[in-house]
C-alpha positions as CSV (number, residue, x, y, z in Angstrom):
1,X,0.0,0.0,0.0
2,X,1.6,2.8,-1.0
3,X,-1.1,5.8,0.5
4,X,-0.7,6.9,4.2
5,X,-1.9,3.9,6.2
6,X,-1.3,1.9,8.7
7,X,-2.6,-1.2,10.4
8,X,-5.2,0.2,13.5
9,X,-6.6,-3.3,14.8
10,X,-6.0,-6.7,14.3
11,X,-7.3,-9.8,16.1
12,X,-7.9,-13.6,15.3
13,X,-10.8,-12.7,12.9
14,X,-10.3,-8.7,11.3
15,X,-7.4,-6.5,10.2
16,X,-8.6,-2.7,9.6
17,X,-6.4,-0.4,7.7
18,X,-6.1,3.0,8.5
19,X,-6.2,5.7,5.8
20,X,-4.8,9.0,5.5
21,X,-7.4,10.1,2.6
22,X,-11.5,8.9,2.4
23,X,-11.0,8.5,-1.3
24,X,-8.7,5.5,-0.8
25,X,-11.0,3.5,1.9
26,X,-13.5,4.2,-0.9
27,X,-11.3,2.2,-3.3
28,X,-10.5,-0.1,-1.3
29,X,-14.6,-1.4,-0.7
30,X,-15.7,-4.6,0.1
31,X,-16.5,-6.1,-3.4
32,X,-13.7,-4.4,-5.1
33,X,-10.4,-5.8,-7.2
34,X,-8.5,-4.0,-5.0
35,X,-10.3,-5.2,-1.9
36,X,-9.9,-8.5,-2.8
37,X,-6.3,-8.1,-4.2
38,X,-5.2,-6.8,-1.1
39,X,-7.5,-9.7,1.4
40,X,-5.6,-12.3,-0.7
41,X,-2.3,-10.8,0.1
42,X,-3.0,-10.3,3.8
43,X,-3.7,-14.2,3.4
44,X,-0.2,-14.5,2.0
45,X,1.2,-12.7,4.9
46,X,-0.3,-14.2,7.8
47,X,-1.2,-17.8,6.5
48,X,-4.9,-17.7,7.2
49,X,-7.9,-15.6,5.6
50,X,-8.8,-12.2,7.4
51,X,-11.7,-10.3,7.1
52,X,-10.3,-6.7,5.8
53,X,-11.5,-3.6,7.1
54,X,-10.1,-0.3,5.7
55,X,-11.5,3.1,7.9
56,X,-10.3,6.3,7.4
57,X,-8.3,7.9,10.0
58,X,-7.1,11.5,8.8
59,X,-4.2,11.5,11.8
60,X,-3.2,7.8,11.2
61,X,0.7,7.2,11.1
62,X,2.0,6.4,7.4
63,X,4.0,3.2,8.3
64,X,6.2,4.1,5.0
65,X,7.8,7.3,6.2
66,X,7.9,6.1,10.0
67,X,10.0,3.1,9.3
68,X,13.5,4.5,9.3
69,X,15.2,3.9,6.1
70,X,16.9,0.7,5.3
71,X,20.4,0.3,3.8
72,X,21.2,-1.6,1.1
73,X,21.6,-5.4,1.8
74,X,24.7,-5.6,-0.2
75,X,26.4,-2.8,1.2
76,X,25.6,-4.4,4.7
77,X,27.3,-7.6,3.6
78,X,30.1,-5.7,2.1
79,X,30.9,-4.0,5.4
80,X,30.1,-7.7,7.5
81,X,33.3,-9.2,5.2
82,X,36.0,-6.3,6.1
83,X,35.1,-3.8,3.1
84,X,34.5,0.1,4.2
85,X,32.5,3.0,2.9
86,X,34.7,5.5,0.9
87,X,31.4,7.9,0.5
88,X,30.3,9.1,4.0
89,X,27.0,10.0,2.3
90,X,26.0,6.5,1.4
């Protein structure tokens, strides 16, 4: 999901999806491609079948820009076998 959003419940039977923006909770209705696009990958995630919820929630945390940022996994394993960064800004 690449809108503001954020997981704001879960339990053994429902996830619900907070959005940022109405228009994207509207997108996302039960019925939809999309809806069911993004039930079947919470299936892939989790290993069983959810019932998704998506609400919107104007002040809801966009997971995207709250993760910090994460290196690259090959410059990770180039500094785990001896090698060093010659750019400070990488």
């Amino acid at each position: 999901l690449n809108s503001g959003c954020d997981v704001i419940a879960i339990n053994d039977r429902v996830i619900t999806f907070g959005f940022q923006y109405a228009y994207m909770v509207d997108k996302l209705a039960k019925g939809t491609d999309a809806h069911r696009h993004l039930s079947r990958a919470v299936e892939q995630v989790f290993g069983v079948a959810l019932d998704v919820s998506c609400e919107h929630r104007a002040g809801v945390v966009d997971r995207l820009k709250a993760s910090p940022a994460r290196t690259s996994h090959l410059l990770e394993e180039a500094k785990a076998l001896g090698g060093t960064v010659l750019d400070s800004s990488i």
